[in-house]
PDB file with one MODEL, atoms N, CA, C and O in Angstrom:
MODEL        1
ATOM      1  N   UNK A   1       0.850  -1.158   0.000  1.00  0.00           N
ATOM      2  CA  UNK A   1       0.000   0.000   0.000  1.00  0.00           C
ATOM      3  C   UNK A   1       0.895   1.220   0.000  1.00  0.00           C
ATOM      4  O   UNK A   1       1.809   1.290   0.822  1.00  0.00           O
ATOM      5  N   UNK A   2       0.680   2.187  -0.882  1.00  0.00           N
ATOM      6  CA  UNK A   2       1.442   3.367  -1.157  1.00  0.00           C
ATOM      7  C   UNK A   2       1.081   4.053   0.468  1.00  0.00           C
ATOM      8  O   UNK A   2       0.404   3.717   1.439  1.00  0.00           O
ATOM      9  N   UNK A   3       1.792   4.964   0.167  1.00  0.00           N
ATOM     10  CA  UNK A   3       1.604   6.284   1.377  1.00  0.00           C
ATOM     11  C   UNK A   3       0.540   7.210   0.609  1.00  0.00           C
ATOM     12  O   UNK A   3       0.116   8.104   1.342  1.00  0.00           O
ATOM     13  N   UNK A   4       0.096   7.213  -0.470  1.00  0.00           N
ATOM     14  CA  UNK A   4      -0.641   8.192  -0.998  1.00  0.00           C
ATOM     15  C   UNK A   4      -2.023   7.894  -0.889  1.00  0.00           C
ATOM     16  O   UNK A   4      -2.978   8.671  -0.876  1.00  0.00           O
ATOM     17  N   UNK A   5      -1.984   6.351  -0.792  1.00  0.00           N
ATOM     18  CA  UNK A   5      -3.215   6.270  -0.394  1.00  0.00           C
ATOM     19  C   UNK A   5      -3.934   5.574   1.068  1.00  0.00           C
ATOM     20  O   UNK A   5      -4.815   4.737   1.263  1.00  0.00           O
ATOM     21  N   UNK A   6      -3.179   6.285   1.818  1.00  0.00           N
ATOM     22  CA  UNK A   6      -3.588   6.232   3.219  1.00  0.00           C
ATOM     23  C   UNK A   6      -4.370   7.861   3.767  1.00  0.00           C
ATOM     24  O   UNK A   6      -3.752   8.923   3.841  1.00  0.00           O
ATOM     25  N   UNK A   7      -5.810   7.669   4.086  1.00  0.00           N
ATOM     26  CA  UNK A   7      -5.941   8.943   4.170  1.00  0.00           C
ATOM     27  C   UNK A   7      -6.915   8.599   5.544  1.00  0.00           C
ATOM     28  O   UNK A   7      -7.336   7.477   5.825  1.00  0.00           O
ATOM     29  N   UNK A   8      -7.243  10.265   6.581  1.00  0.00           N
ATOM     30  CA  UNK A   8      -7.301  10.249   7.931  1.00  0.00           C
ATOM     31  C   UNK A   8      -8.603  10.855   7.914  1.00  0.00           C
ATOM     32  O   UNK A   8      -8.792  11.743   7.082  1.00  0.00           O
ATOM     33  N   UNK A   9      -9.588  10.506   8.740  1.00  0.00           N
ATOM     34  CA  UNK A   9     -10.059  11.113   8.707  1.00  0.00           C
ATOM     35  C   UNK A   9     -10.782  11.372  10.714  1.00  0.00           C
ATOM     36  O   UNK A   9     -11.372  10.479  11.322  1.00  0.00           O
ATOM     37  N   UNK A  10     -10.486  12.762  11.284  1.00  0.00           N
ATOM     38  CA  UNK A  10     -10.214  12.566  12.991  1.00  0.00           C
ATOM     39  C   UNK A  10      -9.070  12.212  13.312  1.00  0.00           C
ATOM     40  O   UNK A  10      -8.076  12.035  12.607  1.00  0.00           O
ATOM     41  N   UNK A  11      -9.253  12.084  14.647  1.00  0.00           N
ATOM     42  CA  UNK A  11      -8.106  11.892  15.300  1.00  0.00           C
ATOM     43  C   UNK A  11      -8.256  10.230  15.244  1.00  0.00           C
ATOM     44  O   UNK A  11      -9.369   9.750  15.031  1.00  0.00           O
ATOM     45  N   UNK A  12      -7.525   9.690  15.368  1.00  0.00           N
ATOM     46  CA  UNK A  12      -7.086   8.311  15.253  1.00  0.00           C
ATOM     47  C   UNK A  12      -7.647   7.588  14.278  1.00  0.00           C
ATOM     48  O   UNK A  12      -7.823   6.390  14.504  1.00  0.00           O
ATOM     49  N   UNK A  13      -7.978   8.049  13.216  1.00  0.00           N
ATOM     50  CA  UNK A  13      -9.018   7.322  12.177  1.00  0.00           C
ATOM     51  C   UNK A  13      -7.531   6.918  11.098  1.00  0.00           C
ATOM     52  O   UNK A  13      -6.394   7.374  11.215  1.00  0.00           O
ATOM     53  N   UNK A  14      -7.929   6.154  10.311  1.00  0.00           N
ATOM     54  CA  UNK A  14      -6.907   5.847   8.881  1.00  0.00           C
ATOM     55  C   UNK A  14      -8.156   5.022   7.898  1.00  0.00           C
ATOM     56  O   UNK A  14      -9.122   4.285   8.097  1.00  0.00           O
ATOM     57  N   UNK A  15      -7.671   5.465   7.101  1.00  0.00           N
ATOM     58  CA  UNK A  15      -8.508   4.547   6.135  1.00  0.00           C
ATOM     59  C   UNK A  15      -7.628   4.496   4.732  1.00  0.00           C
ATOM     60  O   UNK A  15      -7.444   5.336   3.852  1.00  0.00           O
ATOM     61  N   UNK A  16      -7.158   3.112   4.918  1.00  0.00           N
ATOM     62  CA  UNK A  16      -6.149   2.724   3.762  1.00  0.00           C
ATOM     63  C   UNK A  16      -7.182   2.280   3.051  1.00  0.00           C
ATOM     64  O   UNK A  16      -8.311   1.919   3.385  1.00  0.00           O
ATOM     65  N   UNK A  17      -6.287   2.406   1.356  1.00  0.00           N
ATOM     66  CA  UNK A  17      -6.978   2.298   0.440  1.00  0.00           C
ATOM     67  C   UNK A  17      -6.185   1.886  -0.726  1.00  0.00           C
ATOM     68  O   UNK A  17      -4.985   2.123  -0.869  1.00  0.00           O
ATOM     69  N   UNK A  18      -6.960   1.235  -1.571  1.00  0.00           N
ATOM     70  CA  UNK A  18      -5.788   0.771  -3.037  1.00  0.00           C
ATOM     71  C   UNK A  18      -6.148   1.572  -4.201  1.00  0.00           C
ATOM     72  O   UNK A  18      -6.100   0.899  -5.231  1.00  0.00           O
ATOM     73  N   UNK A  19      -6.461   2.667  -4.363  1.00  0.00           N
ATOM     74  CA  UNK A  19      -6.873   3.206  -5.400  1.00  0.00           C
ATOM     75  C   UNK A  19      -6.018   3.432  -6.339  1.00  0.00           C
ATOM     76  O   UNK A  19      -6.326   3.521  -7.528  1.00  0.00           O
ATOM     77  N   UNK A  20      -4.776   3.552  -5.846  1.00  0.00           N
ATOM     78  CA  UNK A  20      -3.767   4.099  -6.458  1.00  0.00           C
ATOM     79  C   UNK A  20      -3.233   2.991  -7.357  1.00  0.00           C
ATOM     80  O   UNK A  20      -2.573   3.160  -8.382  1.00  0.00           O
ATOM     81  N   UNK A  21      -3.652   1.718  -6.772  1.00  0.00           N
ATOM     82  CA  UNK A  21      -1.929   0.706  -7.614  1.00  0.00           C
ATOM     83  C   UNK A  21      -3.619  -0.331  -7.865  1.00  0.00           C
ATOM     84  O   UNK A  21      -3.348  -1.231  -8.660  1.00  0.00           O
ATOM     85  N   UNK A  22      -4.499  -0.383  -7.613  1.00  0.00           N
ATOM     86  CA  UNK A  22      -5.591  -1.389  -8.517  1.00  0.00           C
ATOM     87  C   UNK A  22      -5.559  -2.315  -8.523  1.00  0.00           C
ATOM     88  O   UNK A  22      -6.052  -2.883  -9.498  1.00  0.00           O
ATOM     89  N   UNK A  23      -4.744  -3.394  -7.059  1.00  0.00           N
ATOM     90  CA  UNK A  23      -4.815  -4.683  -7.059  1.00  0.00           C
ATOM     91  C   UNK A  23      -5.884  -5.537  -6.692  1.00  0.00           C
ATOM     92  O   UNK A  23      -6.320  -5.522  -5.542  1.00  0.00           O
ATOM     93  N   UNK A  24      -6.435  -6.429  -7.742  1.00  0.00           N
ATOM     94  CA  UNK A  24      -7.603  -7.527  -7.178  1.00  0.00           C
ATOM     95  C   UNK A  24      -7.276  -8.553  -6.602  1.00  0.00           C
ATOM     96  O   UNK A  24      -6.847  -9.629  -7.019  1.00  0.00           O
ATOM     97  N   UNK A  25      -7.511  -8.154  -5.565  1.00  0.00           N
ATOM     98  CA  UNK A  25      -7.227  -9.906  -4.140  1.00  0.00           C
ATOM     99  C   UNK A  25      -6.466  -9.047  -3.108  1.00  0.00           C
ATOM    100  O   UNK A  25      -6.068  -9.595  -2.080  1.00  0.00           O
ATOM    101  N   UNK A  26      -6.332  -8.271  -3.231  1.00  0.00           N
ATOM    102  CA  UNK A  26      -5.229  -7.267  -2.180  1.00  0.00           C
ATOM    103  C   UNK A  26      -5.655  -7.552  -0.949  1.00  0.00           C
ATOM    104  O   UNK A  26      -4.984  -8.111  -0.081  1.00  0.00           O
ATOM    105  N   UNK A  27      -6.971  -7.107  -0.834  1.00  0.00           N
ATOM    106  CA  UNK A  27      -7.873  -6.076  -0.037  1.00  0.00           C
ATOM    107  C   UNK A  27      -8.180  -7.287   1.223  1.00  0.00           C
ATOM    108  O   UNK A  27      -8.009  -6.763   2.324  1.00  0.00           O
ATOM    109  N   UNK A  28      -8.598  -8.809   1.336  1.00  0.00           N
ATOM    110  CA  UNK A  28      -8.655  -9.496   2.329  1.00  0.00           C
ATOM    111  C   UNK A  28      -7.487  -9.729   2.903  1.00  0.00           C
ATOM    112  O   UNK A  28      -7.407  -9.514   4.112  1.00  0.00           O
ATOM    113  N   UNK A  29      -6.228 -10.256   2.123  1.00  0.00           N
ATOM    114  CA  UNK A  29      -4.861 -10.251   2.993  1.00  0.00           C
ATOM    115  C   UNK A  29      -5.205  -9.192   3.586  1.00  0.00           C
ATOM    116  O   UNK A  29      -5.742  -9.246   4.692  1.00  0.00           O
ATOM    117  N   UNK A  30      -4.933  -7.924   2.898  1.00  0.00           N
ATOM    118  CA  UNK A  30      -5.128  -6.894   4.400  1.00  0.00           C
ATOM    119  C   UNK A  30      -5.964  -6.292   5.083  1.00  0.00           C
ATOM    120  O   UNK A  30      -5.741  -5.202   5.609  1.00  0.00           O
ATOM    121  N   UNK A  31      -7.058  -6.934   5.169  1.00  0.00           N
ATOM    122  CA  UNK A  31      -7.549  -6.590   6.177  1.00  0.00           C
ATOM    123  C   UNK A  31      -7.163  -7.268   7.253  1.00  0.00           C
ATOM    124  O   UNK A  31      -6.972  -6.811   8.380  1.00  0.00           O
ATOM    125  N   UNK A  32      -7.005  -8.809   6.739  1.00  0.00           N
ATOM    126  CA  UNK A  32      -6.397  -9.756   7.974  1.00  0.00           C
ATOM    127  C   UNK A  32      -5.232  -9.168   9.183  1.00  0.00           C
ATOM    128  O   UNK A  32      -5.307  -9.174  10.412  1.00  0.00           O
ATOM    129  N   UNK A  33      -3.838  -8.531   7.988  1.00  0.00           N
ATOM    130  CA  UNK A  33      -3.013  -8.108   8.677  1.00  0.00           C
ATOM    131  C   UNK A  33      -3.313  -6.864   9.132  1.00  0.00           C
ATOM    132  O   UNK A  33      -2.374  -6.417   9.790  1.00  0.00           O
ATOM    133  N   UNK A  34      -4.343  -6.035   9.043  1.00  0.00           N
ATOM    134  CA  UNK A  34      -4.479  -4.979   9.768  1.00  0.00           C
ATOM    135  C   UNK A  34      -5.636  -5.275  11.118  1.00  0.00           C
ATOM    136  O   UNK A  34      -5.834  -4.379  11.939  1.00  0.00           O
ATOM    137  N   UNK A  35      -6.363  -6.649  11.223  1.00  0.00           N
ATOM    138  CA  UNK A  35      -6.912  -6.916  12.053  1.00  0.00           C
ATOM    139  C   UNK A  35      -6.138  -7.242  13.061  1.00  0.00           C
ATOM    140  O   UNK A  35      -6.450  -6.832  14.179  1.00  0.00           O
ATOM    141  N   UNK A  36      -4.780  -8.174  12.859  1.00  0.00           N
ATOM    142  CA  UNK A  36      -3.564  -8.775  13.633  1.00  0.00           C
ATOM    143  C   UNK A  36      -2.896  -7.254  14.477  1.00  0.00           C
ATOM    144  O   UNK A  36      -2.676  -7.279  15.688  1.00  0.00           O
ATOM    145  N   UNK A  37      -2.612  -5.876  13.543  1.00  0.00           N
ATOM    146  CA  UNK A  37      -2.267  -5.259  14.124  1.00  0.00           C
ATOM    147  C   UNK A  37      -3.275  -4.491  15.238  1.00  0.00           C
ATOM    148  O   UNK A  37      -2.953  -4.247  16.401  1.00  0.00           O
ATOM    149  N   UNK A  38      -4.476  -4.191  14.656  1.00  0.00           N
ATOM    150  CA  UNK A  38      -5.276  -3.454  15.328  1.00  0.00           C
ATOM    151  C   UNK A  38      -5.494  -4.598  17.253  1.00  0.00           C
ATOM    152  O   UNK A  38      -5.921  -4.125  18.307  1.00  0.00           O
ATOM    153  N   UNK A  39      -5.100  -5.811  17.054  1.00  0.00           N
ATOM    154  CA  UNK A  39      -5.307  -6.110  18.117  1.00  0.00           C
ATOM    155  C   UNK A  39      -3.857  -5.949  18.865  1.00  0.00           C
ATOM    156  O   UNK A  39      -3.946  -5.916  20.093  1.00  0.00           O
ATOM    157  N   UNK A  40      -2.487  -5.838  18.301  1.00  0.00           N
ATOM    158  CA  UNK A  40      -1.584  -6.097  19.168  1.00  0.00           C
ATOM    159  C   UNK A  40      -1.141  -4.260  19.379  1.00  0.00           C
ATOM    160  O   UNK A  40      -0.050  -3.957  19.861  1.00  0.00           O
ATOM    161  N   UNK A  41      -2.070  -3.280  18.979  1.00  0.00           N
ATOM    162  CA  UNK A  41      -1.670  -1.840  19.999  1.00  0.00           C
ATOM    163  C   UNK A  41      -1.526  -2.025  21.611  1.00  0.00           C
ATOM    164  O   UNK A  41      -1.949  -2.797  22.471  1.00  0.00           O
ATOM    165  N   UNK A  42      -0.668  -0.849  21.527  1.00  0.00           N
ATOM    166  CA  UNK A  42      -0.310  -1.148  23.169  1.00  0.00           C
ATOM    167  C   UNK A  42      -1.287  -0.521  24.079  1.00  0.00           C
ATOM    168  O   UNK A  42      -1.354  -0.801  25.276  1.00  0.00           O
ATOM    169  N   UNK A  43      -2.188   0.497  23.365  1.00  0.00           N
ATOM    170  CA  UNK A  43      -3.192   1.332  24.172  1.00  0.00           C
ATOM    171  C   UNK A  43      -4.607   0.288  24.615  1.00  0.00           C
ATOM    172  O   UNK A  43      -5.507   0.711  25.341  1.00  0.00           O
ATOM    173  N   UNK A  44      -4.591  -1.000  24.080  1.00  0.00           N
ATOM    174  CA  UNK A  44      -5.223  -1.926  24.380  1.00  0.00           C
ATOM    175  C   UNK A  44      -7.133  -0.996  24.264  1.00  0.00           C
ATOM    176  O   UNK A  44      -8.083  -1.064  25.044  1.00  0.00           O
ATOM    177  N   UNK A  45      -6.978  -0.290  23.040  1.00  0.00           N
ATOM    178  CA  UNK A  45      -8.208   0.454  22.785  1.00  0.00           C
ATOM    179  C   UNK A  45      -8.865  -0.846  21.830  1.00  0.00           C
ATOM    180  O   UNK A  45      -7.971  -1.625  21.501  1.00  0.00           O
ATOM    181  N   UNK A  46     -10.069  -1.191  21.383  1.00  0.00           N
ATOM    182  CA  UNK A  46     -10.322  -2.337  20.725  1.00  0.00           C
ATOM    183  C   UNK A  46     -11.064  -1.098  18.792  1.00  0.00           C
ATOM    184  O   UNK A  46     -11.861  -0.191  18.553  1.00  0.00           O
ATOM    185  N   UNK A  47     -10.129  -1.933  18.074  1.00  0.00           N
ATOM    186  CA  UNK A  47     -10.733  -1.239  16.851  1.00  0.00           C
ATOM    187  C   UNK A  47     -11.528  -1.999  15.554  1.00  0.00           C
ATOM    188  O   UNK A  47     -11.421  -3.148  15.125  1.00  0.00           O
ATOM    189  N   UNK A  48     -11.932  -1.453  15.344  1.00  0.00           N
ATOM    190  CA  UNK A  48     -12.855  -1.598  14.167  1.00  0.00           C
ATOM    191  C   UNK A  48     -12.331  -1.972  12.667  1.00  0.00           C
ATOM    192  O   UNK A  48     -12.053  -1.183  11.764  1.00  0.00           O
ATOM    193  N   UNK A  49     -12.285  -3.143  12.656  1.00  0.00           N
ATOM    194  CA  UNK A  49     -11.762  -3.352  10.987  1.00  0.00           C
ATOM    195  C   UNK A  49     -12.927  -3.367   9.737  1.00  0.00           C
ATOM    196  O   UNK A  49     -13.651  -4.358   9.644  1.00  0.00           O
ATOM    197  N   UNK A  50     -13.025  -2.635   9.120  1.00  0.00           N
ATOM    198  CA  UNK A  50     -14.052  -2.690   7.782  1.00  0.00           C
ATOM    199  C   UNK A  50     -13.341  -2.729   6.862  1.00  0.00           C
ATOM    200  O   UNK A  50     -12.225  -2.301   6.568  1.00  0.00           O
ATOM    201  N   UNK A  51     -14.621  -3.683   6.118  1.00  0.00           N
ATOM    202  CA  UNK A  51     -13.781  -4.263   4.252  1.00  0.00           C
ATOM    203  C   UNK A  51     -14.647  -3.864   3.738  1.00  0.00           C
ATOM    204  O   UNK A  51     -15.654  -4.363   4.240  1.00  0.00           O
ATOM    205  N   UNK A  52     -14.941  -3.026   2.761  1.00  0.00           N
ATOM    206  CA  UNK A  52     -15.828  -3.080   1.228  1.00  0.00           C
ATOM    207  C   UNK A  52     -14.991  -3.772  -0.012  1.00  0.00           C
ATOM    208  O   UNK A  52     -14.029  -3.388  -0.676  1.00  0.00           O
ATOM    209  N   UNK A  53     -15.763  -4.919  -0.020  1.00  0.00           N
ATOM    210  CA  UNK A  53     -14.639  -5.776  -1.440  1.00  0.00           C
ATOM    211  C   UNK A  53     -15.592  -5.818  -2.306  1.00  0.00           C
ATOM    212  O   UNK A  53     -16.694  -5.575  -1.814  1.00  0.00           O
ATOM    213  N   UNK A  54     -15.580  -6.064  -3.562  1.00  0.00           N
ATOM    214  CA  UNK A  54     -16.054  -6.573  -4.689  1.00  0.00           C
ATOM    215  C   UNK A  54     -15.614  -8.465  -4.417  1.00  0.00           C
ATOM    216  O   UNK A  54     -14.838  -9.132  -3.733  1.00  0.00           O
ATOM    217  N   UNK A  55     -16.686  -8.673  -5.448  1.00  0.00           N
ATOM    218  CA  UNK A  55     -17.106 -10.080  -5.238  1.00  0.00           C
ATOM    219  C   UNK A  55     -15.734 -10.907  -5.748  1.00  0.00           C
ATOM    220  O   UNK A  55     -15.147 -11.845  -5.209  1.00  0.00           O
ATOM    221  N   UNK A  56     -15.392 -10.023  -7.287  1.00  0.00           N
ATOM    222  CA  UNK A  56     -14.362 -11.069  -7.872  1.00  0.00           C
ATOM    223  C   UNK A  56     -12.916 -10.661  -6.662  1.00  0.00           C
ATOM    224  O   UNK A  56     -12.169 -11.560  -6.278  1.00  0.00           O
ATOM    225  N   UNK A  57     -12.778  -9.513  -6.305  1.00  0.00           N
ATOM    226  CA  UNK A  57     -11.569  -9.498  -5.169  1.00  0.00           C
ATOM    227  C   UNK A  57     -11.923 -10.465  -4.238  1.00  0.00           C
ATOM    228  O   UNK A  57     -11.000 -11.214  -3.919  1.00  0.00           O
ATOM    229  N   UNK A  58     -12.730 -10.612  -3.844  1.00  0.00           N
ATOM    230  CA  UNK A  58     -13.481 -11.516  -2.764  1.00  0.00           C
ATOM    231  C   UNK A  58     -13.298 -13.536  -3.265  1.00  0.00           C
ATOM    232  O   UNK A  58     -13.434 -14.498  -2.510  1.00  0.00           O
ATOM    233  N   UNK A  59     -13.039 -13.532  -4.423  1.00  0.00           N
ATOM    234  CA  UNK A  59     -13.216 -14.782  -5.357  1.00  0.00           C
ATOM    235  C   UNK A  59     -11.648 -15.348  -4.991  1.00  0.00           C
ATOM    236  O   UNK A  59     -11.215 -16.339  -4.404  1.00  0.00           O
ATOM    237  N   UNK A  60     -11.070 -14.226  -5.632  1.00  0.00           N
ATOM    238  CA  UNK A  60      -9.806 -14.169  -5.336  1.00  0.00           C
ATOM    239  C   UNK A  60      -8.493 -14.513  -4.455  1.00  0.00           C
ATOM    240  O   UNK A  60      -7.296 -14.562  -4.737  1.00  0.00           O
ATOM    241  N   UNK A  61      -9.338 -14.766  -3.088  1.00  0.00           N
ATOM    242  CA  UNK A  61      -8.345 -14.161  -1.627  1.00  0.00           C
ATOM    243  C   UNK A  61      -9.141 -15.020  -0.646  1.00  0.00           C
ATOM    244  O   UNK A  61      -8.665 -15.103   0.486  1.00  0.00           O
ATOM    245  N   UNK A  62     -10.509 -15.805  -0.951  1.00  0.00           N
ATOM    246  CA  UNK A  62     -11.537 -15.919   0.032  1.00  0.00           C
ATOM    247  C   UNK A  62     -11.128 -17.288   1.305  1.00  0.00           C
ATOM    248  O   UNK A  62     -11.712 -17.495   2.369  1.00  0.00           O
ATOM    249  N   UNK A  63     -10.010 -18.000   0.747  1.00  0.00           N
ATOM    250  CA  UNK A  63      -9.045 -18.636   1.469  1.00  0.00           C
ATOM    251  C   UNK A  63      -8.734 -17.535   2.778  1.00  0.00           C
ATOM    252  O   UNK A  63      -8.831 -17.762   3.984  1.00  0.00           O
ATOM    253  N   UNK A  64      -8.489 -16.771   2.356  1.00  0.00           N
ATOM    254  CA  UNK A  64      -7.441 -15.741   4.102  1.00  0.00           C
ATOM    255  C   UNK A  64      -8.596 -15.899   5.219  1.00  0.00           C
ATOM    256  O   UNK A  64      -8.350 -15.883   6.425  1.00  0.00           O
ATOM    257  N   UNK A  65     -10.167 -16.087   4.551  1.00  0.00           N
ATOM    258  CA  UNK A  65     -11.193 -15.712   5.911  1.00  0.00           C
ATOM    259  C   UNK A  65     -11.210 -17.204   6.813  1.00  0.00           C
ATOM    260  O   UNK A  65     -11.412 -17.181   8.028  1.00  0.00           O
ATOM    261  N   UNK A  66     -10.989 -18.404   6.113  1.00  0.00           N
ATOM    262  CA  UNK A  66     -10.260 -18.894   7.442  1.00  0.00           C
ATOM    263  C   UNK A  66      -9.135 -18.476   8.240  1.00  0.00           C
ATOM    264  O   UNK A  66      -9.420 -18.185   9.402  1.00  0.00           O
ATOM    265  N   UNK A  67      -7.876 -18.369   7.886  1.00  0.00           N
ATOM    266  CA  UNK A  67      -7.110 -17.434   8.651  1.00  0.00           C
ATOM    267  C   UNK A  67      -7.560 -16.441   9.802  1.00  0.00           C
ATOM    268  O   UNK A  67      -7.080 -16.277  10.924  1.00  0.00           O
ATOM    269  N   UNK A  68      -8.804 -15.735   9.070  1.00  0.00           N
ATOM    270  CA  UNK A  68      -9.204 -14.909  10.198  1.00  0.00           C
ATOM    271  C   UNK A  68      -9.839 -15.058  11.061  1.00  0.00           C
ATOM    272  O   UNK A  68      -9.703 -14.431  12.111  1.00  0.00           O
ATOM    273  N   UNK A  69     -11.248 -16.472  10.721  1.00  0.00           N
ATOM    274  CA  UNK A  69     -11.713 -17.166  11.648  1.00  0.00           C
ATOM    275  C   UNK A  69     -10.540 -18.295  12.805  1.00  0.00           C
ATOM    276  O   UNK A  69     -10.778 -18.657  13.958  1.00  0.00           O
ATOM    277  N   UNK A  70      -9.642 -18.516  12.181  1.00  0.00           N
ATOM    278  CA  UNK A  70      -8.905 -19.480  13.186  1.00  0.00           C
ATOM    279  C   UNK A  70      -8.401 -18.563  13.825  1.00  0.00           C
ATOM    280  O   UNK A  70      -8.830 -18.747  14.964  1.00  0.00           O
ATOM    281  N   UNK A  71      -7.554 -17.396  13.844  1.00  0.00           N
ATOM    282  CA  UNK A  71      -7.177 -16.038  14.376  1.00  0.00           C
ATOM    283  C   UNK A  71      -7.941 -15.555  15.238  1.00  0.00           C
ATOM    284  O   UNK A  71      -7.465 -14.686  15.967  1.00  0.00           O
ATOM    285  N   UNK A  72      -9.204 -15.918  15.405  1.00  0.00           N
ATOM    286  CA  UNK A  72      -9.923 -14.798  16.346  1.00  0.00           C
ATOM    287  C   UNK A  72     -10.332 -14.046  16.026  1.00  0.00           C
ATOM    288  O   UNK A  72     -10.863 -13.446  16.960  1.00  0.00           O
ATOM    289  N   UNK A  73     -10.537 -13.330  14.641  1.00  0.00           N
ATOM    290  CA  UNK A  73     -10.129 -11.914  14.705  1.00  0.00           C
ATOM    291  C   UNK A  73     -11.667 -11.980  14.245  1.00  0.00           C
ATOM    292  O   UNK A  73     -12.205 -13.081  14.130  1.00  0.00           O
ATOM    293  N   UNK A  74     -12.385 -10.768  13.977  1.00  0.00           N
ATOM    294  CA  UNK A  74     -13.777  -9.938  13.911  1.00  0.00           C
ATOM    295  C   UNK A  74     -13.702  -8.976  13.137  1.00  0.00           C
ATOM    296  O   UNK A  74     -14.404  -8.009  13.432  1.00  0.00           O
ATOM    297  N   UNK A  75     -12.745  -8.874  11.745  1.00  0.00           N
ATOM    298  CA  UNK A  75     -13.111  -7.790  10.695  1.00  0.00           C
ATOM    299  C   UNK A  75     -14.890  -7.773  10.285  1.00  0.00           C
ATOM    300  O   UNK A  75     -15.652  -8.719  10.482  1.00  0.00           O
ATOM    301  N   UNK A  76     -15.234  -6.539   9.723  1.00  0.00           N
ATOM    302  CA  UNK A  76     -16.856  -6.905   8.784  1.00  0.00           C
ATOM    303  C   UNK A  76     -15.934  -6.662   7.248  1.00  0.00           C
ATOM    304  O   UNK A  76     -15.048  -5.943   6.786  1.00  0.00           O
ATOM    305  N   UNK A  77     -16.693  -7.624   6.924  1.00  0.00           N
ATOM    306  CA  UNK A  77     -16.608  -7.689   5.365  1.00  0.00           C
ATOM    307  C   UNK A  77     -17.835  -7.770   4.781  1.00  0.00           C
ATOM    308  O   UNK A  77     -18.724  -8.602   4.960  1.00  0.00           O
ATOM    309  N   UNK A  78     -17.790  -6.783   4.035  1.00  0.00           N
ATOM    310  CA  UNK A  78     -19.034  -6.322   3.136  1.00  0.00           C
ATOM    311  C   UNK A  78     -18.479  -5.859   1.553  1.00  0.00           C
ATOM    312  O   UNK A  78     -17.873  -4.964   0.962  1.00  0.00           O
ATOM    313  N   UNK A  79     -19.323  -7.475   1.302  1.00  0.00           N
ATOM    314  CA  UNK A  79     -19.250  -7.262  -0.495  1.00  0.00           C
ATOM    315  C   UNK A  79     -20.638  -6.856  -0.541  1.00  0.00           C
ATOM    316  O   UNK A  79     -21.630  -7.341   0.004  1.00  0.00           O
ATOM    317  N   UNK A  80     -20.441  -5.476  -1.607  1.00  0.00           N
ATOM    318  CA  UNK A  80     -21.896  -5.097  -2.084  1.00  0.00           C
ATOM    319  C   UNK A  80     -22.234  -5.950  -3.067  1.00  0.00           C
ATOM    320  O   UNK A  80     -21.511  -6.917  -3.305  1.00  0.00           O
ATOM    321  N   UNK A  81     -23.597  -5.665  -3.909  1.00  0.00           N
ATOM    322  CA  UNK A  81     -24.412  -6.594  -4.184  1.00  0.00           C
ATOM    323  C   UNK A  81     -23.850  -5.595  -6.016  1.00  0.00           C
ATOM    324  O   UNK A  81     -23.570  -4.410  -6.197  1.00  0.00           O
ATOM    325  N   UNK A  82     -23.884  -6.365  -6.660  1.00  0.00           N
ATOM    326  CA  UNK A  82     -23.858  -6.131  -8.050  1.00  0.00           C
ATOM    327  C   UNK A  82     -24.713  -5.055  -8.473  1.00  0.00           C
ATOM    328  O   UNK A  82     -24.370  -4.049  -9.094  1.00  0.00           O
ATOM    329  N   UNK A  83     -25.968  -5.399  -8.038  1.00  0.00           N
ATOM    330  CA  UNK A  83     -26.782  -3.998  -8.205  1.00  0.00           C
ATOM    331  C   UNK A  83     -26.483  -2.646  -7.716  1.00  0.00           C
ATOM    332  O   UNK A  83     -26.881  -1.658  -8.333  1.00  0.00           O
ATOM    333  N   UNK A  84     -25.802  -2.560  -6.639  1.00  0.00           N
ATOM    334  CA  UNK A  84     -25.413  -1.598  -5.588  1.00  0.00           C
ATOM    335  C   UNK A  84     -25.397  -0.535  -6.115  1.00  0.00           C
ATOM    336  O   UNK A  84     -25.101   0.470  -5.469  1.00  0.00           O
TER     337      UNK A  84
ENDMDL
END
């Protein structure tokens, strides 16, 4: 993920993004690894992981959501609906 497309929005907010480089399948690896990080902060604050994927990114990668179920972890992933 570039630096260009990391953008803030508030105080402690981030919302990374791939707009810039257009990879399909990106987007579940990382949410995984940003779920892994969001739990090992030291401020022990609990955060919020959200995914908006498309279906074929989702086709792509859909192996990692075991990973995240054996992990523990509690991202939302929300593929919209084709019609959307």
């Amino acid at each position: 993920m570039s630096l260009q497309s990391v953008k803030f929005y508030g105080e402690g907010d981030l919302f990374p993004s791939i707009e810039v480089n257009c990879s399909i399948g990106y987007s579940v690896g990382a949410v995984l690894g940003a779920a892994l990080a969001a739990r090992e902060l030291p401020d022990g604050a609990e955060r919020r992981v959200i995914l908006f994927v498309g279906e074929g990114s989702l086709q792509l990668s859909v192996q990692e959501i075991s990973t995240i179920i054996r992990r523990g972890l509690k991202p939302i992933l929300y593929p919209p609906s084709p019609k959307f």
